[in-house]
N, C-alpha and C positions, 0 to 999 in steps of 0.2 A: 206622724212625728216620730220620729229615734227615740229608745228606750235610752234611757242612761241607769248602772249603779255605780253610786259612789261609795267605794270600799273600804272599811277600817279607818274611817277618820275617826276625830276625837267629838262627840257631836254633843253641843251645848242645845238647847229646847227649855227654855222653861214650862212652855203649855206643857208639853209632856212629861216635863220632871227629869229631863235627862241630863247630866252633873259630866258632861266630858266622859263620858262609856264611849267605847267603842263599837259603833253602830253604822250598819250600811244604810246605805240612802236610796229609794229607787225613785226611777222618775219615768211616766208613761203617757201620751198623751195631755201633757202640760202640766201634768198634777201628779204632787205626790201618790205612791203607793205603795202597798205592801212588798215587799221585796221577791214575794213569792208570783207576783202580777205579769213579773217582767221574764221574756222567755231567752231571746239573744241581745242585751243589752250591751250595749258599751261601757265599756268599763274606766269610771276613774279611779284611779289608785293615791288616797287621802292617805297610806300610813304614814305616821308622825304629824298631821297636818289636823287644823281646826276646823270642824265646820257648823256653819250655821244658817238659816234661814234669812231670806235678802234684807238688807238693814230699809226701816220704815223713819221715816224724818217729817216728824210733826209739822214743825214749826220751821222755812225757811224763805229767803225774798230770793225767789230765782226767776221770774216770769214778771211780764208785766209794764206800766206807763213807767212806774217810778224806777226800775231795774234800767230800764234803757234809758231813760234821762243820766240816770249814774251812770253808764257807761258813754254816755256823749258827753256827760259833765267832768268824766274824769279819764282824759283819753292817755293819761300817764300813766294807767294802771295797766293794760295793755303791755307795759315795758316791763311788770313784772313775770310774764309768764308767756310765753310764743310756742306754739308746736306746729311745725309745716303738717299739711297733709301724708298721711302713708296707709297704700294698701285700702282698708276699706273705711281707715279713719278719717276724717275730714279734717282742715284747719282749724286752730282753739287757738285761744286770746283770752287773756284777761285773766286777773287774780282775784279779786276781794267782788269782781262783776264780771265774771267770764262770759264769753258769749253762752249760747242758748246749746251748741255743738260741745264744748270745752265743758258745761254743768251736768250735761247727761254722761258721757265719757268719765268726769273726775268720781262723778259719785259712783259709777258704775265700778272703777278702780275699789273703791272702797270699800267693795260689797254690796252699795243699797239699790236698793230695785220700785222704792217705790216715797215720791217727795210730793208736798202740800207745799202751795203756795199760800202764805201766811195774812194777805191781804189784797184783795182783789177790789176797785172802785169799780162798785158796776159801770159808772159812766164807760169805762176803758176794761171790760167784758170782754170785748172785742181782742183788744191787743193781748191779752193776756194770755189768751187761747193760742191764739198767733204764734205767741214765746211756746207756750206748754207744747203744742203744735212739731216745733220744728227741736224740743230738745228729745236727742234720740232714747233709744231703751226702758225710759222711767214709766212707770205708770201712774198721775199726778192728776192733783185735784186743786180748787181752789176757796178758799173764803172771802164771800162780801163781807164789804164792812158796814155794818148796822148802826155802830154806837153813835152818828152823831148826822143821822140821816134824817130829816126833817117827816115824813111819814111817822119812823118810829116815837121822836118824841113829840109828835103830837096826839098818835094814840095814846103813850103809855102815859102822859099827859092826863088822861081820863081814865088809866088802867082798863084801856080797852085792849085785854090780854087777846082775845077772839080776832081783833081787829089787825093786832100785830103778826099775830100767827098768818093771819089768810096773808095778809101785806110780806111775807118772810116767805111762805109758800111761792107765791109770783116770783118772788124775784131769785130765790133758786132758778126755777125754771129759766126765767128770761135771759138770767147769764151762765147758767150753766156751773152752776156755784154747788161746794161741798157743805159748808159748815154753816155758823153765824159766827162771825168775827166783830169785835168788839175794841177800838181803842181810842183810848183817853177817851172815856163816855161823855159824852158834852163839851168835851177841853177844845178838841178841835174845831164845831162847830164856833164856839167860845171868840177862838182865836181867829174869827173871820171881823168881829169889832175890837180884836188886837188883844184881847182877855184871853182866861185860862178859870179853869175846874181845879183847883188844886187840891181839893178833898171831897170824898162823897158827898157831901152837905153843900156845895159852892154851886148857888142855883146857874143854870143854864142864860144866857142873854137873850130875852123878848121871847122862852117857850116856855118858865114858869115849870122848871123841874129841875131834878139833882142828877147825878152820876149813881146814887144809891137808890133811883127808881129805874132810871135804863136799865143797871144792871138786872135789880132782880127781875124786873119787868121781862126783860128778854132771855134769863133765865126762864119764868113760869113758860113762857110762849115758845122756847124752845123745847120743853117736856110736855108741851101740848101738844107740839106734833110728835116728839118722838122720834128727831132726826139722830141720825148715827153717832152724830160727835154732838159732843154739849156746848154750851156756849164757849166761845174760845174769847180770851183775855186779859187785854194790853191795860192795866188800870192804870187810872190817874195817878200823878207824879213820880211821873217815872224820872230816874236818875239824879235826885235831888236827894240832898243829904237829910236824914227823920225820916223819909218815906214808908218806912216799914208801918209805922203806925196806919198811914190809908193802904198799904198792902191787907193788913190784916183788917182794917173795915171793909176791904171787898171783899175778902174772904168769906168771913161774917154774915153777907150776903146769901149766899147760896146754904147758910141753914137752915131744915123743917122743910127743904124740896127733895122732893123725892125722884130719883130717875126713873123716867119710863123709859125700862129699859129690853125696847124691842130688838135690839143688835147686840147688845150683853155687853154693855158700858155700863161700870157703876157710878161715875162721875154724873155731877150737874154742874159742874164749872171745869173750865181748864185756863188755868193762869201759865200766860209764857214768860220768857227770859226775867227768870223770878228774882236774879241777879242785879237785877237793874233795878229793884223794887227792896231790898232787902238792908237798907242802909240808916247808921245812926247818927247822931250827932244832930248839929243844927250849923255846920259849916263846914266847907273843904279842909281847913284847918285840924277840924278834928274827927271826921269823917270815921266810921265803924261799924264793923262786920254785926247785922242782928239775922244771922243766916240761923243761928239756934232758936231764938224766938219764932222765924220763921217758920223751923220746920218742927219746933214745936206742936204748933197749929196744924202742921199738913200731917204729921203720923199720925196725931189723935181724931182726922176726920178724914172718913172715906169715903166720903164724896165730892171729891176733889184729885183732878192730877194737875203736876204742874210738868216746865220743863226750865231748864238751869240759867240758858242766855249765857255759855263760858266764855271770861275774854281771856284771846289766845295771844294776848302781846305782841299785835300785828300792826302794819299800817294797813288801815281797809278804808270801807266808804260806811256811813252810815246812810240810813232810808226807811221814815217810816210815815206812818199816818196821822204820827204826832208832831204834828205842824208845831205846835209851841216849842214843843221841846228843840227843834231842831234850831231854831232860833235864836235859843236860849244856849244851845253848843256852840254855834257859829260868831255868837257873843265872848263863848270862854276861849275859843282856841284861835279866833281870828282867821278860820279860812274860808274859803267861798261856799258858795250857800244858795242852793237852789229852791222855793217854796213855789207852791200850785195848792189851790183852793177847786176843785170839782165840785162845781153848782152845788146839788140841794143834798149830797153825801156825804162828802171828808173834806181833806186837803190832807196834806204831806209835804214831808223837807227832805232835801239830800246834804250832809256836810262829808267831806273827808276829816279823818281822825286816826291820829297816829296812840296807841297803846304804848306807851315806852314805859321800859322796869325802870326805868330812871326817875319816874315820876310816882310818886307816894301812892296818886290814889288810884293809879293804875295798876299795881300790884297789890294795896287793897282789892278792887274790884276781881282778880285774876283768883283771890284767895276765897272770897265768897262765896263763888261760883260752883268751886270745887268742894265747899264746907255743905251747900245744898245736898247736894249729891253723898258727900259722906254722911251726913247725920239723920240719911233717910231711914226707915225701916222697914220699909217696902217698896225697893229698885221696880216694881210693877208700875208704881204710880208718880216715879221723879225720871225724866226723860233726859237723854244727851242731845243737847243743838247748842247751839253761837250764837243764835238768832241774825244766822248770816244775811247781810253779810255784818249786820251791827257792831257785835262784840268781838268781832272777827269770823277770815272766811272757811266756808264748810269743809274743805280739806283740809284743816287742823282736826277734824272727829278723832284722827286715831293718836293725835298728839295727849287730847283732854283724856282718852282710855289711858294715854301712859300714866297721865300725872295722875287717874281713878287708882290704878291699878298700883304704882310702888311710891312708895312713901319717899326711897331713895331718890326719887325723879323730881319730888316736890322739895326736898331739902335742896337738891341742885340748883332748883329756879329762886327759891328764898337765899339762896347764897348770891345769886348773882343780882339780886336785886341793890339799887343803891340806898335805898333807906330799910334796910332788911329789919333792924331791930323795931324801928316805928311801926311798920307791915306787923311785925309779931303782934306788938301790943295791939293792934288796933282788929285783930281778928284772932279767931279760933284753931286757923286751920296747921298752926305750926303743932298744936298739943293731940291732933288729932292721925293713929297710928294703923287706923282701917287702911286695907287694902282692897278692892273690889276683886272678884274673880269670872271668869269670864260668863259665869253662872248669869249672876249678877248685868253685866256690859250687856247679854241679851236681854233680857229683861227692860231694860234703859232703848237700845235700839231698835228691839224688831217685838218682842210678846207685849212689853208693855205700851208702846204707840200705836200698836195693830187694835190694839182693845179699845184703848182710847176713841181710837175712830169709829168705831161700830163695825173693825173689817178682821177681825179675828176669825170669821169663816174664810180666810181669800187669808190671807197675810202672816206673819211673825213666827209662824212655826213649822216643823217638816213632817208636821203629821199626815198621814195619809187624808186625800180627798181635798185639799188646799193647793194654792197655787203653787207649783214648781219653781220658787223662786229660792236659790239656793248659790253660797260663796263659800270657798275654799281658801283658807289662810295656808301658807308656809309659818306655824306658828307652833309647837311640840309643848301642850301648858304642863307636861309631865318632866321636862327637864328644866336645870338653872338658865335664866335668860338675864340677859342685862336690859334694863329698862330700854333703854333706844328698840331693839329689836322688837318692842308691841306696836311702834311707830311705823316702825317699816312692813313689817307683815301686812296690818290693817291699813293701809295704805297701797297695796300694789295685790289685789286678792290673787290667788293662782288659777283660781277658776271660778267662773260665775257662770247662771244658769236663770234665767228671766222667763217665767211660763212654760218652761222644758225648754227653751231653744237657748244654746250655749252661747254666750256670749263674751265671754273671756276664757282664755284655751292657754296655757300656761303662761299668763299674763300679756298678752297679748288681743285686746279687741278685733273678734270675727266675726261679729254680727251686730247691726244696729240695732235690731230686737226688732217687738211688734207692739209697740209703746201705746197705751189705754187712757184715753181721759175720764176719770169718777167724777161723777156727778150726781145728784139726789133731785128725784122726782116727786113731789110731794103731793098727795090730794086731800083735796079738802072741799068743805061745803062750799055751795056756790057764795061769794062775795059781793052783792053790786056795790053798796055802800065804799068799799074796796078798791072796787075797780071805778067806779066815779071818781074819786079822789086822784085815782095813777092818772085816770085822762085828764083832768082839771088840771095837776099841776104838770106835768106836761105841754099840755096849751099854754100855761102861764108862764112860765119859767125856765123849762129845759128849752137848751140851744139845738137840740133833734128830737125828731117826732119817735114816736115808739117802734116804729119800723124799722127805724134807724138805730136802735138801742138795744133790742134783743137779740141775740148771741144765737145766731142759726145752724145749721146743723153740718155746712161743709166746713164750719169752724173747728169740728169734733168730727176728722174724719173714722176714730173710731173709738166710740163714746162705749162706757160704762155705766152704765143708769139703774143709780140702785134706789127702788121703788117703795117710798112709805106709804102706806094710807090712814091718814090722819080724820077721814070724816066720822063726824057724830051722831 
């Protein structure tokens, strides 16, 4: 592989503590190195220019059953964005649900080099892989989702924590799964007899448990194995006005567990698009920001990350695994509305939703989002995402660093809002005069979700002995810039670099990369009890046999398996 150094840029690192110095970058054999490593390297020339380590994206819905229903459910979206084939780039489609060619590509503009897909139905394992499969560059993992899967709560039912862990083991395996994902814990099952969970305490339908035994349940059982990332989760009541209050009783949850922490995560929870969870009042009417109370809770407990869920004032598509909620949209905005129940696991909704400044509480929601993010204490442990394509889509990243970064940019968008003074009163974020600095924007994109995940050896920083994944801004943070310009920068990178092989060359894509699926291997004692159960219900109930359902291995033409060993 070609040696590269990249010279005199301005280089952001938090793992290392590096504050924009002027520091060369070398790269050899796919991995960072010392710069003394490298004998006839190629030279990029970074002066005046930003660099940092490839942007890491917790939390996004790019892959998968429910992505591609949205794009056949909404083929007008298509109309917002067309790029013909050229050269060695392929055709891209789609805006708020680009194709699978157009998500590797845009994110790659962006800088980031390395995206999670946010909710994987094992049933559709399969497909998932398929998508991750065919989007180029990224190197991507994925989460089942657990919370309302008829296995977990019939263990945790009995707090048969042993039982849940061996059952979570298998089914990493089977689908080829990153994380444990988690939403609306019981809601959805709930809403297969047309109910809903609307707080930790609202027992489950005919399984005899709460959303406040899944959670911690699957909490304990995921610090029993000691998987990389900690439980990830979507809690109940999401996007309803008062929610904050069951936000912070899921919180609450995850106190008095301790991380085992084999990959050097200090979290045992990770709550997403915390923006959707962060609201007061008891109607749309009077609808308000408790983004302070929120993050009250999150600076004073470190064991917890969360991530923001920004909405970026878009028309997009929404798509999640909270089957009520979507329902309950599709009631408020009257558009179409697609629902799917998958057997003995989840279900999910797709609605289109238009973010308009014209509307009150979508510039509330716009202000929220940003108030997280400001009133953090520790950018280590509060993440930048959209929870695309939800709150809008993921190539707004470098619009949300404008409006992190200058206060000017934020007064511009409350100006243009139509109820500006209402938006004031009903949030924080007009009194609020923080500016992030790009110290800080690393931290949010690449050290602090690299940690998260348990990939801080591999990911978010450019220290020697990690993966050569490395971007280059046309971005000068030593001179006066006008807000617009962090948008454009962080949006068209000038160079980017994916495992040492370059893959944007002054902004221009020349290489589709050599793109990695992570995946977590987990061992543990032998199960039969376990494994009776997966064959029983199976025979009983699933519409394919197991042969049919586990996720084989030319699905992951080429797999990353990062290996726990969890036995006792």
């Amino acid at each position: 592989m070609a040696e590269y150094l990249i010279k005199n840029g301005f280089v952001f690192d938090p793992v290392q503590g590096i504050k924009g110095d002027k520091t060369d970058v070398a790269i050899k054999d796919g991995k960072f190195v010392e710069t003394t490593a490298v004998k006839n390297p190629k030279v990029i020339d970074a002066t005046g220019k930003t660099v940092m380590a490839g942007g890491v994206d917790i939390h996004a819905h790019v892959a998968g059953a429910k992505v591609n229903v949205g794009r056949s459910f909404r083929p007008e979206d298509k109309l917002f964005g067309f790029k013909a084939g050229r050269g060695i780039e392929r055709m891209q489609g789609g805006f708020s649900v680009p194709t699978t060619i157009k998500t590797g590509y845009d994110y790659a503009r962006m800088g980031y080099t390395t995206v999670m897909e946010a909710a994987m139905p094992p049933l559709y394992a399969r497909h998932t892989h398929e998508e991750m499969r065919d989007t180029p560059i990224l190197d991507q993992g994925a989460y089942p989702v657990f919370g309302n899967n008829w296995f977990v709560l019939e263990y945790l039912k009995n707090h048969e924590i042993e039982n849940t862990a061996a059952y979570i083991a298998w089914l990493l395996r089977a689908t080829k799964g990153y994380a444990v994902k988690v939403v609306n814990p019981g809601g959805t099952e709930a809403w297969a007899w047309g109910l809903n969970c609307e707080n930790v305490h609202d027992p489950v339908p005919y399984f005899d448990i709460t959303p406040a035994q899944i959670i911690k349940g699957l909490i304990e059982a995921n610090e029993y194995l000691g998987l990389p990332h900690s439980m990830h989760m979507h809690a109940n009541n999401l996007g309803n006005p008062g929610n904050y209050t069951t936000t912070l009783d899921s919180f609450k949850l995850s106190e008095g567990i301790k991380p085992n922490n084999k990959f050097g995560r200090e979290q045992v929870m990770h709550h997403t698009h915390v923006q959707f969870h962060s609201y007061g009042g008891d109607s749309w009417a009077n609808v308000e920001s408790k983004a302070k109370e929120i993050m009250d809770y999150v600076n004073s407990h470190d064991n917890m990350t969360i991530d923001m869920g920004q909405v970026t004032l878009d028309e997009t598509t929404t798509m999640t695994a909270d089957g009520p909620f979507e329902h309950h949209l599709t009631e408020l905005n009257h558009l179409k509305w697609a629902n799917v129940d998958v057997e003995l696991e989840t279900g999910s909704g797709v609605v289109p939703y238009v973010y308009s400044p014209d509307i009150k509480v979508c510039a509330i929601q716009w202000a929220i989002g940003l108030e997280l993010a400001l009133l953090a204490t520790d950018s280590m442990r509060v993440f930048l995402t959209t929870d695309h394509p939800n709150a809008g889509p993921f190539i707004r990243y470098p619009r949300v660093m404008k409006w992190l970064m200058s206060q000017e940019s934020r007064d511009q968008q409350f100006d243009a809002f139509k109820h500006k003074d209402k938006v004031i009163d009903a949030t924080n974020l007009a009194g609020i005069d923080r500016e992030l600095d790009l110290y800080e924007i690393a931290q949010m994109t690449r050290a602090g979700p690299a940690k998260s995940l348990g990939l801080a050896h591999m990911y978010g920083s450019l220290a020697p002995g990690l993966e050569a994944d490395v971007a280059v801004y046309d971005f000068n943070p030593n001179e006066p810039y006008a807000p617009d310009t962090i948008e454009t920068a962080f949006s068209n990178a000038r160079h980017l670099f994916k495992t040492g092989v370059q893959i944007i060359n002054d902004r221009e894509i020349v290489s589709n990369g050599n793109k990695r699926t992570l995946w977590v291997n987990t061992k543990v004692n032998e199960n039969a009890q376990v494994m009776r159960d997966v064959k029983e219900k199976f025979l009983r109930y699933y519409t394919v046999t197991l042969n049919n359902y586990e996720v084989s291995g030319h699905y992951l033409p080429n797999p990353y398996v990062i290996e726990v060993d969890a036995t006792q």
